[in-house]
C-alpha positions as CSV (number, residue, x, y, z in Angstrom):
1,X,8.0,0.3,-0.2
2,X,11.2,1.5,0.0
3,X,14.3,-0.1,-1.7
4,X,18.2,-0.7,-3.1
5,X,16.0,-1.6,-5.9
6,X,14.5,-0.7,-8.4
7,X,11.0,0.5,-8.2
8,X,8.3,-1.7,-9.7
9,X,4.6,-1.5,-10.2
10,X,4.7,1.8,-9.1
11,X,4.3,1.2,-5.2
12,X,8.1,1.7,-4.6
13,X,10.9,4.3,-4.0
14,X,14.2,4.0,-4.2
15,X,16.2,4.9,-1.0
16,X,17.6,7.7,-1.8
17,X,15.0,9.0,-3.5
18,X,13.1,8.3,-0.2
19,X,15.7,10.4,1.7
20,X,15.0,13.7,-0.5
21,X,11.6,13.6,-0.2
22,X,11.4,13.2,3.3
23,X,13.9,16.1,3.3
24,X,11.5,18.5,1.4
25,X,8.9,17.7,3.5
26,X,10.7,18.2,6.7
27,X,12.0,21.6,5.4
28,X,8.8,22.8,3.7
29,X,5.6,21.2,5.9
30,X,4.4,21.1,9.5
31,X,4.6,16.9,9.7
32,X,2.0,15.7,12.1
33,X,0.6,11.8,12.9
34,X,-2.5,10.8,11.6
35,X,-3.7,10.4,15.0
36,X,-3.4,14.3,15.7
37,X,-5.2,14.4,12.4
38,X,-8.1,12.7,13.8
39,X,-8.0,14.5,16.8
40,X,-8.3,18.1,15.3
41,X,-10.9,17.0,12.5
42,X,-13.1,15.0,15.2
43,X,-12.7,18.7,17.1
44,X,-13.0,21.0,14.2
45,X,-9.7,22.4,15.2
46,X,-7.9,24.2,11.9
47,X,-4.3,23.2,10.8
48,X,-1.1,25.2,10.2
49,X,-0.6,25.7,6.9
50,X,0.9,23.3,4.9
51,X,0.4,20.5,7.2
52,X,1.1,16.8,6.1
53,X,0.7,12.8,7.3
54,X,3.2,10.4,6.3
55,X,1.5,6.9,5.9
56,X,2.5,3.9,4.2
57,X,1.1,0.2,3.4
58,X,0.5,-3.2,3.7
59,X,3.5,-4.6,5.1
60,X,7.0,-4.7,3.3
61,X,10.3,-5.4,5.1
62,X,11.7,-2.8,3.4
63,X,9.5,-0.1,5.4
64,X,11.6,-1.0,9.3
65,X,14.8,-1.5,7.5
66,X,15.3,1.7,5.1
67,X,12.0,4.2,5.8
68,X,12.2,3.8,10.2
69,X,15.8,5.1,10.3
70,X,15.7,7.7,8.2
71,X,12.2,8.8,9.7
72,X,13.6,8.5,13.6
73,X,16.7,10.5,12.3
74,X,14.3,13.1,11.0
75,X,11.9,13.2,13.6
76,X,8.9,12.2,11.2
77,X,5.6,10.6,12.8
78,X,4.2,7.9,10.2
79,X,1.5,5.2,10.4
80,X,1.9,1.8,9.0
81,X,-1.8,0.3,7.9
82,X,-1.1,-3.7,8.0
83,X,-2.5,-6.4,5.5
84,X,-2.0,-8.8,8.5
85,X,-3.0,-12.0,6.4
86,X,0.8,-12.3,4.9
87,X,2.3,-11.3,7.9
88,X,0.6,-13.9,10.0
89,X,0.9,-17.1,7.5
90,X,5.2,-15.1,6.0
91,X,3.8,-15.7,2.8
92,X,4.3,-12.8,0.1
93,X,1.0,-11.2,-1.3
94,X,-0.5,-12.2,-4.6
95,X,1.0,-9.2,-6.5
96,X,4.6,-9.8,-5.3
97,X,3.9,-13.7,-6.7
98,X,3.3,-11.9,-9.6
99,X,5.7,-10.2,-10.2
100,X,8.1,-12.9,-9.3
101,X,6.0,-15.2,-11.8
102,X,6.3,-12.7,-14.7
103,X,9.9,-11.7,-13.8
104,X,11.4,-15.4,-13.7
105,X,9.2,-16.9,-16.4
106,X,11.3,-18.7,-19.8
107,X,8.1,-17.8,-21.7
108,X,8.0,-14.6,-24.1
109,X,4.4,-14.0,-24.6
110,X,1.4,-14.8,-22.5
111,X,-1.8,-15.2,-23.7
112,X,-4.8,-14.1,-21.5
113,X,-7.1,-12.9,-23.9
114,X,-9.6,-15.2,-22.7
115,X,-10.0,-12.9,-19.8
116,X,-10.2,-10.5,-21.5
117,X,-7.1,-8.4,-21.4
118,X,-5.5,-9.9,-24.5
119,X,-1.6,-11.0,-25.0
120,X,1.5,-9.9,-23.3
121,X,4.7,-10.2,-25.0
122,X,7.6,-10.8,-22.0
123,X,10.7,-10.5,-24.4
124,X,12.2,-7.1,-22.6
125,X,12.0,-6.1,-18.8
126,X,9.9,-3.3,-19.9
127,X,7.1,-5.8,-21.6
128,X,7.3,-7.5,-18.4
129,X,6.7,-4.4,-16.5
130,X,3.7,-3.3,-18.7
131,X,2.2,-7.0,-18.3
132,X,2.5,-6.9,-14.4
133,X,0.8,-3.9,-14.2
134,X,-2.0,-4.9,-17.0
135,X,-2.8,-7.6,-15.2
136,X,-2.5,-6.5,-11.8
137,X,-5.1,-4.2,-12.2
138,X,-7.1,-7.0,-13.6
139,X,-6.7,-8.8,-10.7
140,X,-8.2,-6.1,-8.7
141,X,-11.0,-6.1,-10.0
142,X,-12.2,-9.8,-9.4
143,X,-13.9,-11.1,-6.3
144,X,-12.6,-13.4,-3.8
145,X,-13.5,-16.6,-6.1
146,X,-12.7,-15.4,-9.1
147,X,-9.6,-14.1,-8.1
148,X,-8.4,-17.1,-7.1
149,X,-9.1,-19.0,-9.7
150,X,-7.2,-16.3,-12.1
151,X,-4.2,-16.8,-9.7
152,X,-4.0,-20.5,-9.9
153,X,-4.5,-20.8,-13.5
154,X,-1.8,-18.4,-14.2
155,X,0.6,-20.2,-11.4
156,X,0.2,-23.3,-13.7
157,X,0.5,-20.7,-16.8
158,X,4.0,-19.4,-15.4
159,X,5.4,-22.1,-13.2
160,X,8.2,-20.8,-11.2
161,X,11.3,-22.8,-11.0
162,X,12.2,-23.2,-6.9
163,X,15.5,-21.6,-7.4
164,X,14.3,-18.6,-9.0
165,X,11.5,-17.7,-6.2
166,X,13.2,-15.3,-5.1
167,X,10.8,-12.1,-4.5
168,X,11.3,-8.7,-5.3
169,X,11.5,-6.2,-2.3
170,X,12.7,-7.5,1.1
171,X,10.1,-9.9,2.4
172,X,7.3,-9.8,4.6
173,X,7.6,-8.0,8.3
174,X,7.3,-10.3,11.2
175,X,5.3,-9.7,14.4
176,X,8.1,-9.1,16.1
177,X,9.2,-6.6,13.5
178,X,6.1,-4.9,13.5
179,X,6.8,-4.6,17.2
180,X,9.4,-3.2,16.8
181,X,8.2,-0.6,14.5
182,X,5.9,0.6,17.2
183,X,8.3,0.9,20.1
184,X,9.9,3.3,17.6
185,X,7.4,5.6,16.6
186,X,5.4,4.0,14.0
187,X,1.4,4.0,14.8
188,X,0.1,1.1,13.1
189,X,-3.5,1.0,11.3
190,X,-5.6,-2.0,9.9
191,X,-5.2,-2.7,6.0
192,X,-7.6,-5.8,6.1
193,X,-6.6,-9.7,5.9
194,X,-6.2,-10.2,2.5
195,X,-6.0,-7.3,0.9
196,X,-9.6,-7.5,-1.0
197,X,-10.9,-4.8,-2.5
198,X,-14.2,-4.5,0.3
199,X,-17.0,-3.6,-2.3
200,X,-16.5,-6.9,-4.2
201,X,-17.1,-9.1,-1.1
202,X,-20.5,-9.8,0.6
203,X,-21.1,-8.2,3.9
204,X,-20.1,-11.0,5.6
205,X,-16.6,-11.3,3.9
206,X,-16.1,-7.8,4.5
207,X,-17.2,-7.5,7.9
208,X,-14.6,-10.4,8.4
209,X,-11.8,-8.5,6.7
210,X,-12.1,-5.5,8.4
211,X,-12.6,-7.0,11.7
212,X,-10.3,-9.7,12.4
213,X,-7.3,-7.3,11.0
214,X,-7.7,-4.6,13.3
215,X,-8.5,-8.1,16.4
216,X,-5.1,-9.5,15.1
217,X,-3.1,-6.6,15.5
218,X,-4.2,-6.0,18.9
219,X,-4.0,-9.3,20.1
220,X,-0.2,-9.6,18.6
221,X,1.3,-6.1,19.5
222,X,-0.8,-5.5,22.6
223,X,-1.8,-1.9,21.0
224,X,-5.4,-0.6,19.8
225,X,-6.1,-0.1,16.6
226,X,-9.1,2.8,15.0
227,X,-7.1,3.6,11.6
228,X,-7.6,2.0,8.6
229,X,-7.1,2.6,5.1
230,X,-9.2,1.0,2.0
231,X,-7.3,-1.5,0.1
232,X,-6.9,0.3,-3.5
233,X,-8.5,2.9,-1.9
234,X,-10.1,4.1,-5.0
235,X,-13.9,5.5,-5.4
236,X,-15.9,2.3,-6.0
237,X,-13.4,0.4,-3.3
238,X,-15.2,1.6,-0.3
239,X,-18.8,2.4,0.2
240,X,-21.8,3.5,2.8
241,X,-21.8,-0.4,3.9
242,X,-17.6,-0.4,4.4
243,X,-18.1,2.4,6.1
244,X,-20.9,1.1,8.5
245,X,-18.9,-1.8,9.2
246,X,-15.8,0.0,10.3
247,X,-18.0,2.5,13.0
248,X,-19.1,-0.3,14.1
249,X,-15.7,-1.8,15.2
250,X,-14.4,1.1,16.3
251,X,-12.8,2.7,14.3
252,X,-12.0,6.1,14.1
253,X,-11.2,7.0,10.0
254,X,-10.5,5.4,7.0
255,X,-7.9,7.0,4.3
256,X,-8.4,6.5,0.6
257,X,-6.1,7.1,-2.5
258,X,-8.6,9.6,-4.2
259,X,-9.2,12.8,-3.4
260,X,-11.6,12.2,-0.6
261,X,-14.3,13.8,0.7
262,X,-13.7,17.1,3.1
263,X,-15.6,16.8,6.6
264,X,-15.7,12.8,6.4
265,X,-13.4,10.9,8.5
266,X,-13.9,7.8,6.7
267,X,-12.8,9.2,3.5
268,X,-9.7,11.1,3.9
269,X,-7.7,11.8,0.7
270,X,-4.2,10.8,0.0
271,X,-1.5,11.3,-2.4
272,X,0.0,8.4,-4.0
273,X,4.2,8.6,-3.1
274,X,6.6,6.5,-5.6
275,X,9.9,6.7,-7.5
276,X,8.0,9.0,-10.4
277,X,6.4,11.5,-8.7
278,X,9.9,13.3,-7.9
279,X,11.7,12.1,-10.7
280,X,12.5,15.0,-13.5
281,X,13.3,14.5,-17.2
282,X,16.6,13.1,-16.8
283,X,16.4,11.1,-14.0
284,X,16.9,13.4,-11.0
285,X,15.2,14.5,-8.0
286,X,12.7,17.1,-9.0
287,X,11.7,19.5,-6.3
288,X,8.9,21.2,-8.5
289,X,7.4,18.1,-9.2
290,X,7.4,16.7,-6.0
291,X,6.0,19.6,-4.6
292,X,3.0,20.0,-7.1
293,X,2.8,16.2,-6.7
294,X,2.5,16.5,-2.9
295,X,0.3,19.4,-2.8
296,X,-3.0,18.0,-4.8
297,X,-2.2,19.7,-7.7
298,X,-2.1,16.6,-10.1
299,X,-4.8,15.0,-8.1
């Protein structure tokens, strides 16, 4: 996400943030699209040095209105891969609900410990911050069913008032949107329906998942689709059966946020981008840690 606010659960960067680091990268790197990528791996062909893919995920407004124009401006390829479940139904994922529960919420503490992951104080905005981010990585963990059922019983834990659900970031991109992304340069990858993490589904559920994302976003934008990235994309979040089921429709890779694995297409590495990972001591734009960030160094 990029946005004119600020950040939150770490998956976001403030715009102009997001303008310095797509300058370094453009002044420092050989920028490339992910499908070139796939083209010299599946060839064996070597790289330039320092050469880098932009990608981003899931689906936030906030990518076509601030992250498109400054990427045409600057002549940067990037790949969009779509949780298409929330931009089908325009209904905002479970972790922006979240946030928007925890945010608006008249209650100071919450108690989960029942779960497991003991009691939140929500008396400052950093408490709240900490407590969206405890239990959003909670929340990862569960299945399809149990998930759920976590979700609804904190929904009635934290009702919202209707007033107040107003979501952070910029909404949910439309079809038409996400059109309009690709007329301008954006390749667009699967990300999955729902945005469950694949190991914690049956076959069946993830066979579903992977497939009828990449279908959908064919059928709406009239473009194929062989990219895809793992939802969490951590080790444990993918397997030899995810991978199994995506050769099998099609496609061509699968990107991670780990390290991945060199000479595997369905594990590419990635480095995780937000507010922090350029942000010095005092608040400014750090080119040092940027670049070690970008690099691998840290990772």
């Amino acid at each position: 996400k990029v946005t004119d606010d600020a950040p939150y659960l770490g998956i976001a960067v403030r715009v102009e943030n997001f303008r310095r680091q797509m300058d370094f990268i453009k002044k420092h790197y050989h920028i490339i699209s992910l499908e070139e990528a796939v083209n010299r791996l599946e060839r064996n062909e070597t790289f330039a040095r320092k050469t880098i893919v932009v990608t981003f995920d899931d689906g936030d407004a906030s990518i076509l209105n601030h992250a498109m124009p400054l990427l045409k401006e600057l002549g940067i390829p990037a790949t969009l891969f779509l949780t298409v479940g929330p931009v089908e139904t325009q209904e905002a994922p479970w972790f922006e609900l979240l946030m928007n529960a925890i945010e608006n919420t008249s209650l100071t503490a919450l108690d989960l410990r029942q779960y497991g992951i003991g009691e939140f104080s929500l008396a400052s905005q950093d408490q709240k911050d900490l407590a969206v981010k405890r239990i959003a990585a909670y929340i990862k963990t569960l299945d399809r069913i149990k998930r759920k059922e976590f979700l609804d019983h904190l929904s009635a834990l934290l009702p919202v008032e209707e007033e107040s659900r107003t979501l952070p970031g910029e909404g949910v991109l439309s079809w038409g949107q996400v059109k309009e992304m690709k007329k301008n340069g954006i390749s667009l990858g699967a990300h999955t329906v729902n945005h469950f993490i694949l190991t914690r589904l049956t076959p069946q559920e993830a066979e579903y998942e992977i497939s009828s994302s990449k279908k959908m976003i064919e059928e709406r934008t009239g473009a194929p689709v062989d990219l895809f990235a793992y939802p969490n994309g951590s080790k444990g979040d993918f397997d030899d059966t995810t991978k199994r089921l995506l050769k099998k429709d099609g496609f061509r890779c699968a990107c991670t946020l780990s390290g991945g694995r060199r000479g595997d297409l369905f594990e590419l590495g990635r480095v995780c981008i937000n507010e922090n990972v350029s942000t010095g001591l005092h608040g400014s734009f750090s080119k040092a840690q940027f670049a070690a960030t970008v690099s691998g160094i840290f990772s």
